[in-house]
N, C-alpha and C positions, 0 to 999 in steps of 0.2 A: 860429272856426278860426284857431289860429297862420299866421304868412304862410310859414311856413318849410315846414307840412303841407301850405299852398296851393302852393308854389310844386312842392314832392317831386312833387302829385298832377297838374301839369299839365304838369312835365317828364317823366311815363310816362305821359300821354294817348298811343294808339296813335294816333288822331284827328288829331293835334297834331300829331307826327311826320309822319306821312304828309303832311298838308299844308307843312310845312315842308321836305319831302326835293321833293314837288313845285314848289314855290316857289322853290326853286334852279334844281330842272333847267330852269323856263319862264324863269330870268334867264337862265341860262347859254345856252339859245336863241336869245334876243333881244334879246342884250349886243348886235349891231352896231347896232341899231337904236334900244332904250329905253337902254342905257347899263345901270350897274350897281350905285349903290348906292340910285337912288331908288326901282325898281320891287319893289328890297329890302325898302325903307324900309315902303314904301307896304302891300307881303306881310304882314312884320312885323305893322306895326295893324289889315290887316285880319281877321289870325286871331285876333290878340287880343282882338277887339270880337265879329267874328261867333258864336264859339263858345259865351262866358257867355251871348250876346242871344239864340240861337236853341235851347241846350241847357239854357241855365241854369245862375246862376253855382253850381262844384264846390261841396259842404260846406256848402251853405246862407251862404257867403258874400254879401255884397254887390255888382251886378254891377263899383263902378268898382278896389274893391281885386283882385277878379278880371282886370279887365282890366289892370290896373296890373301884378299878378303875370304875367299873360300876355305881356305883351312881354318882362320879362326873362326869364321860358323860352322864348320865342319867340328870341329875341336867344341866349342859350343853346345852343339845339337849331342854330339858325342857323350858329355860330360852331364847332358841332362836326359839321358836314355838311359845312361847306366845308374843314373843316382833312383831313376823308376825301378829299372831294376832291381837295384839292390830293394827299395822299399817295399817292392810285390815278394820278394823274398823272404825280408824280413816279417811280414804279416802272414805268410803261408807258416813260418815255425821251421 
C-alpha cells in the first residue's frame, strides 16, 4: 500500500480522531501541572504505536511504516484541533 493511501486512511480513522480531540482536551487540563508540549509529544506516539499493535497495521501494511505514517497524522490531526481551538477561543473574546 502506497504511504500516501496509508496516510488518507489513518487521517479519517474516526478512532484516531477521537483520541486525538481527547488528547488535547486532557493537555489542556493539565497544562499547569504536566506543561504542554511533552504530554503532547508523549499522546502523539502513543496513538501512533497503540493502534497498528492492538488493531493491526491498516492495508496489510507493515506495523513500523504504520506507525511511522501515524505520527504524521497524528501530528496532522493535532495541528488541526488546536488551530480549532485557538479559533473557538478567539471568538469567545
Amino acid at each position: 500500500m502506497p504511504w500516501t493511501d496509508l496516510l488518507v486512511q489513518q487521517l479519517t480513522d474516526p478512532f484516531r480522531i477521537g483520541l486525538i480531540v481527547a488528547l488535547m482536551l486532557t493537555a489542556v487540563r493539565t497544562q499547569a501541572v504536566t506543561g504542554t508540549i511533552v504530554p503532547l509529544l508523549a499522546g502523539l506516539l502513543f496513538v501512533a504505536v497503540i493502534i497498528p499493535t492492538t488493531l493491526g497495521p491498516p492495508g496489510g501494511a507493515g506495523l513500523w511504516p504504520a506507525v511511522a505514517t501515524g505520527l504524521v497524522a497524528n501530528a496532522i490531526l493535532l495541528a488541526v484541533v488546536l488551530a480549532l481551538r485557538a479559533l473557538v477561543l478567539r471568538r469567545r473574546g
